[in-house]
C-alpha positions as CSV (number, residue, x, y, z in Angstrom):
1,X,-42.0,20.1,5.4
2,X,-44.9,22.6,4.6
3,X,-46.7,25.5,6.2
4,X,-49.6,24.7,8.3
5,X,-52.7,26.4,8.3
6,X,-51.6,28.7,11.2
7,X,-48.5,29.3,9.6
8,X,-50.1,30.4,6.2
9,X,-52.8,32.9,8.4
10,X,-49.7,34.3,9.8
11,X,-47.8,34.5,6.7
12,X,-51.3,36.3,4.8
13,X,-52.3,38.5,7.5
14,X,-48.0,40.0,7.1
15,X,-48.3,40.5,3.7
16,X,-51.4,42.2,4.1
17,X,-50.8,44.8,6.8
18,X,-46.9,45.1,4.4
19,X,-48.9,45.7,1.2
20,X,-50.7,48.2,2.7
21,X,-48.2,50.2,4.9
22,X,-44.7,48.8,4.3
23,X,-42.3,50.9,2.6
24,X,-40.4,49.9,-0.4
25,X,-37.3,48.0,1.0
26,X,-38.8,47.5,4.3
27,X,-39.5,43.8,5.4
28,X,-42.6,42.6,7.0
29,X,-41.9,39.7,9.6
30,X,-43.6,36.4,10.7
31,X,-43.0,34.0,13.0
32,X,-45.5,31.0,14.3
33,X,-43.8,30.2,17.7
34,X,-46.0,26.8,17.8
35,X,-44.7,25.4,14.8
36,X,-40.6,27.5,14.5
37,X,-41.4,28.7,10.9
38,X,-41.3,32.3,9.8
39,X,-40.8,34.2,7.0
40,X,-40.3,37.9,5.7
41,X,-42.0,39.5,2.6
42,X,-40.4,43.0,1.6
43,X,-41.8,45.1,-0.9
44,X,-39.4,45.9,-4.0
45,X,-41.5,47.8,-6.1
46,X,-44.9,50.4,-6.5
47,X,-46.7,51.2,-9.2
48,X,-50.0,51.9,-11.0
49,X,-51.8,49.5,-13.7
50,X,-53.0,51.8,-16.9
51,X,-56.6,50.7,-15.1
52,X,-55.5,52.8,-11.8
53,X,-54.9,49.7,-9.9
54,X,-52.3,49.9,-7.2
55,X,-49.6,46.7,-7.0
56,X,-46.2,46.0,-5.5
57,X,-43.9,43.6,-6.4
58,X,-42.2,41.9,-3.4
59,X,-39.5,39.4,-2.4
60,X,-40.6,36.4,0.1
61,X,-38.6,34.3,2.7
62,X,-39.7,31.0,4.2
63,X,-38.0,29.5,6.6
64,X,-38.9,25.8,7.6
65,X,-37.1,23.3,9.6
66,X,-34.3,25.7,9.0
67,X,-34.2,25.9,5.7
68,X,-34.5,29.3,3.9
69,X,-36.5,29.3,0.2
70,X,-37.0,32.5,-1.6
71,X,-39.7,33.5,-3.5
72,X,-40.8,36.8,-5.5
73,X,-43.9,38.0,-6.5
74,X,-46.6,40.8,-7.5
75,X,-49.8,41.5,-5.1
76,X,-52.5,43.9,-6.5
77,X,-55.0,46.1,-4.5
78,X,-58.3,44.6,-4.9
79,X,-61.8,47.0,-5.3
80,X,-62.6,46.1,-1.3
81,X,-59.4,47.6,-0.2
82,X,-57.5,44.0,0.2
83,X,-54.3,43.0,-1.2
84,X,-54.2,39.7,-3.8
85,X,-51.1,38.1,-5.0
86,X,-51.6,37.6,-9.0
87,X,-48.2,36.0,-9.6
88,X,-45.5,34.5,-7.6
């Protein structure tokens, strides 16, 4: 099984609002009711780029059909204030 679309809005608009004002260690939740997925993205790490650019480092839950996979990754804060994931 795989996320739908409303599941991935869900999932993106999290990690988002968490990039921005989550606190290291502190997990972001998401849950689509319609479909019973949901997932978690914590940030693990902050730092700056030698180019001033902001990025965290963060660990990633899905859970689909009741199965948990676990993900990590490294989102970086874009020129227009938005948050892009440039590895995972």
């Amino acid at each position: 099984q795989s996320l739908d679309k409303a599941d991935r809005l869900a999932a993106a608009q999290t990690a988002q609002k968490t990039f921005e004002y989550g606190k290291t260690g502190q997990a972001g939740a998401w849950t689509n009711p319609d479909s019973g997925h949901s997932g978690t993205i914590t940030p693990v790490r902050t730092y700056q780029q030698a180019n001033g650019t902001y990025c965290r480092e963060y660990s990633q839950t899905v859970t689909v059909g009741g199965q948990t996979q676990e993900a990590y990754g490294r989102a970086c804060r874009q020129p227009d204030g938005s948050w892009r994931i440039v590895s995972s």
